[in-house]
C-alpha positions in Angstrom: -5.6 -12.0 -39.6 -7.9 -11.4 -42.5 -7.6 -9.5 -46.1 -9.1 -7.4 -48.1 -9.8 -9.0 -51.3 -8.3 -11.6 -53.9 -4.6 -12.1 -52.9 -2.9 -13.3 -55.6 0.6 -15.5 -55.6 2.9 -11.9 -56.0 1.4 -10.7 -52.5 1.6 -14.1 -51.2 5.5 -13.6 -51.5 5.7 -10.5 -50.4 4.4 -11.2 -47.5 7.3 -13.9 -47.1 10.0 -11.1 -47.5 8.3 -8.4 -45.6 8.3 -10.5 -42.6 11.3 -9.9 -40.7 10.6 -6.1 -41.6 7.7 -6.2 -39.9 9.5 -8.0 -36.4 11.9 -5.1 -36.9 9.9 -2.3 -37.1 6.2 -2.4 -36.5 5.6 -5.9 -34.4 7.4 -4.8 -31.5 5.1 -5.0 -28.4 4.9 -1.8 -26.6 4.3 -2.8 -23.1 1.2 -0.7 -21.6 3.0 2.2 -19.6 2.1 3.6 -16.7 0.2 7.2 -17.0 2.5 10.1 -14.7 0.0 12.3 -13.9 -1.8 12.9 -17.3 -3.2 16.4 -18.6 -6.8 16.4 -19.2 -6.0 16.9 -22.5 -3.8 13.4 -23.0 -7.2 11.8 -23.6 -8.5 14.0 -26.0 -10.0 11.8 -28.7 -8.3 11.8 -32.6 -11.4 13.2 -34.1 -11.5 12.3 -37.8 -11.5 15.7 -38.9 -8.5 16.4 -37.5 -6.8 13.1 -39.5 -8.9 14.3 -42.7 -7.3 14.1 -46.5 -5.8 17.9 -47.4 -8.8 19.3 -50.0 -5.7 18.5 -53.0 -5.3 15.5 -51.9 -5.0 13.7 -55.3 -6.2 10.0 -54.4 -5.4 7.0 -55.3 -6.6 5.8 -58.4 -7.4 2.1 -57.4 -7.7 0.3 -53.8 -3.9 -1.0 -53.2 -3.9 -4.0 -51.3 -2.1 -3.7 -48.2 -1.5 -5.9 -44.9 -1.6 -5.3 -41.1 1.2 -6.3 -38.6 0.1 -8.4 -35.9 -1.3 -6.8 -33.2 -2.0 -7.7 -29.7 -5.6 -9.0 -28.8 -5.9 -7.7 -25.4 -5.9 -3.5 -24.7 -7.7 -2.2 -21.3 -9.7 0.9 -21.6 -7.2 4.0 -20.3 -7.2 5.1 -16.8 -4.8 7.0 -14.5 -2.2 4.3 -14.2 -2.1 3.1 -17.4 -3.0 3.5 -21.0 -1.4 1.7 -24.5 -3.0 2.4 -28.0 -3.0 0.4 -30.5 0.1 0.7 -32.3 -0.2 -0.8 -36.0 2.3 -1.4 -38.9 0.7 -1.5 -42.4 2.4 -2.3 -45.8 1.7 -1.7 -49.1 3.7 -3.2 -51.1 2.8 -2.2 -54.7 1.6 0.7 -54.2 3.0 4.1 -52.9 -0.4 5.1 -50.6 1.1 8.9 -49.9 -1.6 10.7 -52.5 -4.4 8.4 -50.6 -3.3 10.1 -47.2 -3.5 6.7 -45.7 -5.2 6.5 -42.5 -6.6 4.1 -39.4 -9.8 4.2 -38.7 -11.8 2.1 -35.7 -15.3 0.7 -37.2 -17.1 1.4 -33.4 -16.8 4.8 -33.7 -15.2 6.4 -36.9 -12.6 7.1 -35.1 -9.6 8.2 -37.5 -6.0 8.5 -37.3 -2.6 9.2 -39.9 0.0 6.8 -40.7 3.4 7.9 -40.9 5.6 6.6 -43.6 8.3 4.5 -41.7 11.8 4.7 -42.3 12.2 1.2 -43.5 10.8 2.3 -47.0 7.9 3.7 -49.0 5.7 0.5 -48.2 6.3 0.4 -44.7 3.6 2.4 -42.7 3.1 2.8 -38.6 0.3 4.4 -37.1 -1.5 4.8 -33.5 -5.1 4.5 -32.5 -5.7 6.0 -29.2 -8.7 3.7 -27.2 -9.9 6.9 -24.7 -13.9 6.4 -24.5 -13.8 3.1 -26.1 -16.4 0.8 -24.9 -15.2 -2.6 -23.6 -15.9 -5.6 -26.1 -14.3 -7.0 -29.7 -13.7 -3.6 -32.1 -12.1 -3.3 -35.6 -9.8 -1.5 -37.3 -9.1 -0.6 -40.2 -6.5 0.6 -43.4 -8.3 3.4 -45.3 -7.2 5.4 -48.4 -8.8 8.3 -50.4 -9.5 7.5 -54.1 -9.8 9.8 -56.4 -13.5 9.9 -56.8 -13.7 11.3 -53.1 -14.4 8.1 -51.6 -12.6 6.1 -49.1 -11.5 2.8 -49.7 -11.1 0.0 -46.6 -8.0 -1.9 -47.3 -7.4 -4.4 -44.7 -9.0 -4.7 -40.9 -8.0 -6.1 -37.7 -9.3 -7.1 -34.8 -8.9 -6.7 -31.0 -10.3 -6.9 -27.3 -10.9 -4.0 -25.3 -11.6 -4.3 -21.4 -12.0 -2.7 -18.5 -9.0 -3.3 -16.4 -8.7 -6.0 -13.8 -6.1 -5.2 -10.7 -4.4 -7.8 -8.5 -2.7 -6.2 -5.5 0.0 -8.5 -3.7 0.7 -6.4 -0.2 2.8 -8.1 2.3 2.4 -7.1 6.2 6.0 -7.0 8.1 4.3 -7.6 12.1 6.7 -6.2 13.8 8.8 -9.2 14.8 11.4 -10.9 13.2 11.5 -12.5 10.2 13.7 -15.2 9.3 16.1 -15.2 5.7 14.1 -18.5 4.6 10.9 -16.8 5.1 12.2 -13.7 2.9 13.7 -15.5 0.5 10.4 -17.6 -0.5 9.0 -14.4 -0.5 11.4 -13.1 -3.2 11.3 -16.0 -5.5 7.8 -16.1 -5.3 7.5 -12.5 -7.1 10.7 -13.3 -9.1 9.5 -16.7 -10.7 5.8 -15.4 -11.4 6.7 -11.8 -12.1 4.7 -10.2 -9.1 5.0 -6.8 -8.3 5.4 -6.4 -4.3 3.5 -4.0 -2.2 5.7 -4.8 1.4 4.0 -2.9 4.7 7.0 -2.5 7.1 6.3 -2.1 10.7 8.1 0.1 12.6 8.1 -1.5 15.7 11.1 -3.4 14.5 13.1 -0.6 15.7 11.5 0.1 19.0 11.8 -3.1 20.6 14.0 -5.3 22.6 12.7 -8.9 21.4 14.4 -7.6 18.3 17.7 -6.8 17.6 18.8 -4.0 15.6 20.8 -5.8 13.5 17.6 -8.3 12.3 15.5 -5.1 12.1 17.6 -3.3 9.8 18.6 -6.7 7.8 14.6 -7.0 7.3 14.2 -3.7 6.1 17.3 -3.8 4.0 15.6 -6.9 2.4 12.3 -5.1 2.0 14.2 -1.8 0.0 15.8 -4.2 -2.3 12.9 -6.1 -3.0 9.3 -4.2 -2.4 8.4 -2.6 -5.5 6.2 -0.1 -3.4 7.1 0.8 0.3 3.9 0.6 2.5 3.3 1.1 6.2 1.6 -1.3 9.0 1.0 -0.6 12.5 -0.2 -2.9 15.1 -0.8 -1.4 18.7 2.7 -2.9 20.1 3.0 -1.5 24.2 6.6 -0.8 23.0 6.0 1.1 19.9 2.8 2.8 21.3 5.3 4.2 24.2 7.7 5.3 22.1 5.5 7.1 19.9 4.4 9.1 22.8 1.1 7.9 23.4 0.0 5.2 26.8 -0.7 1.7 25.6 -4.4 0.4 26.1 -5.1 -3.4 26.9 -8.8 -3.4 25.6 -10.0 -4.4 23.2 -8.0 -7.6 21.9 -9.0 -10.0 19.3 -6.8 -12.6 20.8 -5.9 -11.8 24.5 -2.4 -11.5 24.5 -1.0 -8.6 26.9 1.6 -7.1 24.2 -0.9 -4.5 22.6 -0.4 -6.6 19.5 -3.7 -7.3 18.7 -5.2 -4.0 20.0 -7.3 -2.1 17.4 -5.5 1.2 16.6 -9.5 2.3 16.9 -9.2 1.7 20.6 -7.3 4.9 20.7 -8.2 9.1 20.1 -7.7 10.2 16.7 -5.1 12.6 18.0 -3.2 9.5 19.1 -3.9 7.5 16.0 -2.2 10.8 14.3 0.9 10.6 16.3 1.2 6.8 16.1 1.0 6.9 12.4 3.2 9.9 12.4 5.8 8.4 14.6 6.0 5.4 11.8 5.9 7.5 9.1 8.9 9.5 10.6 11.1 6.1 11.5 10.5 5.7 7.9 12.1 8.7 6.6 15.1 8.5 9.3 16.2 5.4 7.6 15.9 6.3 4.2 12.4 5.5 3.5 10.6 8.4 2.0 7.3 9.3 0.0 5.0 6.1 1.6 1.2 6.8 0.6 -0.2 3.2 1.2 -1.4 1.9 4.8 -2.9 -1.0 6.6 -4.0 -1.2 10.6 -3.5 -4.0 12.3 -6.1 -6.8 12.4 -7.8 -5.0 9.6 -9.4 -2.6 11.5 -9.5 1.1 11.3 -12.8 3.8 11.3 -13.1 7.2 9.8 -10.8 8.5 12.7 -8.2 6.6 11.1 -8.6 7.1 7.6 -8.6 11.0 8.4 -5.6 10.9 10.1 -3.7 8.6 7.4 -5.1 10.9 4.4 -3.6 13.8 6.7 0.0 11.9 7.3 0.0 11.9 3.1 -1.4 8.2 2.7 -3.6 8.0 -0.1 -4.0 4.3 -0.3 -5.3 2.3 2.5 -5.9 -1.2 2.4 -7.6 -2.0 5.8 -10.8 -2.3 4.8 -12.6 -5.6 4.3 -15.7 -7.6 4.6 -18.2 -7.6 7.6 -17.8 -10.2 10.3 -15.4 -10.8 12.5 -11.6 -11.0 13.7 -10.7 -13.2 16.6 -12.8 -11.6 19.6 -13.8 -8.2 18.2 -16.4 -7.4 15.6 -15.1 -5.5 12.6 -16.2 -2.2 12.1 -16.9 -2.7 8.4 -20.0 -3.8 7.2 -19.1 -4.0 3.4 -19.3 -6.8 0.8 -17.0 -9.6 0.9 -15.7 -8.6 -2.8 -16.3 -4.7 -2.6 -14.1 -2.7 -4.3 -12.1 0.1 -4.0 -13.6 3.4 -3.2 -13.0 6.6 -2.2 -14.5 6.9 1.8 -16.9 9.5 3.8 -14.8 12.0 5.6 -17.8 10.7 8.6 -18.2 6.8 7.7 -15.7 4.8 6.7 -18.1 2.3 4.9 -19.6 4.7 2.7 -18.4 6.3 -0.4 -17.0 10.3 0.0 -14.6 13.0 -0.8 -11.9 11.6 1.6 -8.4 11.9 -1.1 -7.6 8.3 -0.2 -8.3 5.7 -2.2 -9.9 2.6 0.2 -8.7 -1.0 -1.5 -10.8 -3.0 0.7 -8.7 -6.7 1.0 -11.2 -8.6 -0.6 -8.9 -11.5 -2.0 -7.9 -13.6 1.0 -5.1 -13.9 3.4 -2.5 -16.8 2.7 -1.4 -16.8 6.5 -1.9 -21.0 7.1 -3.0 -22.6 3.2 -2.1 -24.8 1.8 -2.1 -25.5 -1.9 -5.1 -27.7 -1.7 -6.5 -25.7 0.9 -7.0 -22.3 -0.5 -8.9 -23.3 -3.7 -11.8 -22.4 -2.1 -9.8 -18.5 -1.9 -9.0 -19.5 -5.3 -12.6 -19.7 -6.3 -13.6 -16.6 -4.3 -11.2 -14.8 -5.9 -11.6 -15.5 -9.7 -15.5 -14.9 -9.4 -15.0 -11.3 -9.3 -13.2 -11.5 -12.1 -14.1 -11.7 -16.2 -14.1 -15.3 -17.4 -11.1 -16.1 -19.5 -11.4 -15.3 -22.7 -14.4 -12.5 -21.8 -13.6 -8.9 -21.6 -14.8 -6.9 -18.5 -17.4 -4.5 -18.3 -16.1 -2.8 -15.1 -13.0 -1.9 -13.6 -11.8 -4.0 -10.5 -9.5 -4.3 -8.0 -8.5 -7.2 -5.5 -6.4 -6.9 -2.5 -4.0 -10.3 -1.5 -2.3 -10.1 1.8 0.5 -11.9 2.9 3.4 -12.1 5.6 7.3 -12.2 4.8 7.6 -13.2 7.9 5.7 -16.8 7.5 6.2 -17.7 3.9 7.8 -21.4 4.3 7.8 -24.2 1.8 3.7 -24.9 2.8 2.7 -21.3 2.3 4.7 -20.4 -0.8 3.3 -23.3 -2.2 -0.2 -22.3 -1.4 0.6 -18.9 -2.8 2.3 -19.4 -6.2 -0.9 -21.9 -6.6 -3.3 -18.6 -6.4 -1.4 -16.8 -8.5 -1.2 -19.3 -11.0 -5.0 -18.9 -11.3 -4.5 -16.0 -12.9 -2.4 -17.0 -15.7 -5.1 -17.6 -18.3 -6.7 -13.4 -17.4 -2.7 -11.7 -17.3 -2.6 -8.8 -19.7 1.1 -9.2 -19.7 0.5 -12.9 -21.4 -1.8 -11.3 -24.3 -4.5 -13.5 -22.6 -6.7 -11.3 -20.3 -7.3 -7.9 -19.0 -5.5 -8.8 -15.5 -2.6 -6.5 -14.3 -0.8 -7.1 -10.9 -0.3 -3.7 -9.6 1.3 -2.1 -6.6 -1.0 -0.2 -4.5 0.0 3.1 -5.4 -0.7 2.0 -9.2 -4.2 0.9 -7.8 -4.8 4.4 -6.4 -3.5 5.9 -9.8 -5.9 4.1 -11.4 -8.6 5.2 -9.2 -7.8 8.5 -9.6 
């Protein structure tokens, strides 16, 4: 915190009293919020015109001395999920600043807006500073009044970090099996101790089949509506579930030659029947009480442009089962992006390639905890934190990474290995005041996209 000039021993004590006034009023964090569908004209810029001194303004005669609040260091540059200005308090505590119509102004780009009088007093002032267009990097802002010989007078400054945002998706693939209450319950006090949002993909199958009982399968998804923060849908190519959609199984391809249709592609099948498989889950969904899912993954990470057409027409507008070229068990993927691309919006034609498809593709591009350890997946770690800004660095462009996990196998062993990847990112988590990090669920990632 710095100040504007010589401060002698009567401010010194003021700034003693004021402080609890300050915890009160002005210091209050105000947690970044997400955006609901903003206007275009929510992120009009405060031009300084707008914010300029009345033409009888009468001005102050002298510079007063006054003091910022504390202010957070790290703000992300708005987007369609979430914006927070910079909300200030300001005191002056000598000095009634009302004939100097005292303002805010940010150095980078003369940026100006009002400060309302509070209603702890005449000294007490509280004023926002909107950060739409703001380039990412350290900025300043400043406490300005109007003197009386037309000029304005900088009081006190501030400083802060603007970023681009960083996103960390946690999504969590129910297979279609059972899951047992240990397994669930890591699951839980992995988000619960770390403060992890929960993107949790049921599979439908649960319900179609005889290997498990309807009991389990309505326990699971019980869990998963008490728990998820976002309600997401998986499919895997089940014989059982692929019936009772409607549609006759296929046997080829299979990444790991079982005879259940589990680990058939749901590209082995017609569009037309990749509509009414998705469909059919969609519609189990809503029969038990799960409505309004917009995020997807296919099986084995593999889906095409078929598939992405059909989800976008289903109402998905976040899919996450994209990721990097190579391969999965026996079959070749049929992506041929980078291992740490990011989210895009897909051809209509080619699912690799950018388009005007209204679904937002979040390749997973930050690992699969299925068998780590919490040695083992430092090298995931690694991957992972090299997309990212450095802590202590702002970021110059927006990102997004995609985590995938299993309710279904989270034991001692892999809890371990996850809570050690997520503690990775403690010294980049915006809700820490230490980085430009946010986990997100995936519909806040397609918000942000958007």
């Amino acid at each position: 915190m710095r100040y504007k000039g010589h401060v002698t021993f009567k401010y010194r004590t003021w700034a003693v009293v004021l402080t609890l006034a300050f915890a009160l009023q002005a210091c209050v964090e105000t947690p970044a919020r997400p955006s609901s569908s903003p206007s275009p004209t929510a992120t009009v810029a405060v031009s300084a015109s707008a914010v300029a001194p009345s033409p009888s303004a009468a001005g102050l005669a002298a510079a007063p001395f006054a003091r910022f609040g504390p202010v957070r260091r790290w703000y992300t540059v708005p987007d369609g999920a979430f914006r927070e200005d910079v909300t200030v308090a300001v005191t002056f505590p000598d000095t009634d600043p009302t004939p100097g119509a005292p303002r805010l102004r940010l150095r980078a780009n003369g940026r100006v807006s009002r400060l309302e009088r509070s209603d702890l007093g005449v000294a007490f002032w509280r004023g926002t500073m909107p950060l739409d267009g703001v380039t990412p990097g350290e900025h300043e802002l400043e406490a300005i009044v109007r003197l009386r010989d037309g000029s304005d007078a900088v009081l006190a400054t501030t400083r802060f970090l603007v970023s681009a945002p960083e996103y960390v998706v946690w999504t969590l693939d129910f297979e279609g099996d059972e899951a047992s209450d240990e397994a669930m319950l890591n699951t839980g006090a992995i988000a619960d101790s770390l403060k992890i949002p929960m993107t949790v993909m049921w599979n439908p199958r649960a319900w179609t089949s005889a290997q498990v009982s309807l009991a389990r399968a309505n326990a699971m998804f019980a869990w998963m509506n008490a728990r998820a923060d976002e309600v997401a849908l998986h499919l895997h190519m089940w014989t059982d579930y692929v019936r009772a959609a409607g549609v006759v199984p296929r046997s080829q391809p299979r990444w790991a030659g079982r005879l259940d249709g589990y680990d058939v592609p749901i590209t082995a099948y017609t569009e037309e029947e990749q509509g009414k498989l998705i469909a059919y889950g969609l519609r189990l969904m809503a029969d038990h009480g799960s409505n309004g899912v917009t995020s997807f993954r296919a099986g084995g990470l593999i889906a095409d442009a078929a598939t992405l057409r059909v989800a976008a027409a289903n109402g998905i507008t976040a899919d996450c089962s994209a990721t990097g070229a190579g391969s999965f068990g026996a079959l070749r993927l049929p992506w041929t992006l980078a291992a740490d691309a990011q989210p895009y919006r897909p051809s209509r034609d080619d699912a690799n390639r950018a388009g005007d498809l209204p679904l937002l593709e979040a390749p997973t591009n930050a690992g699969n905890t299925y068998g780590y350890t919490s040695s083992s997946i430092a090298a995931i770690v690694r991957s992972d934190l090299a997309m990212l800004a450095k802590p202590g660095e702002v970021a110059a462009a927006r990102k997004g990474l995609t985590v995938v996990s299993h309710p279904g196998t989270i034991d001692a062993t892999e809890r371990a290995a996850i809570e050690a990847l997520f503690h990775a990112f403690d010294p980049l988590r915006y809700d820490r005041d230490v980085g430009p990090v946010r986990f997100v669920t995936l519909r806040q990632l397609a918000q942000a996209w958007r």
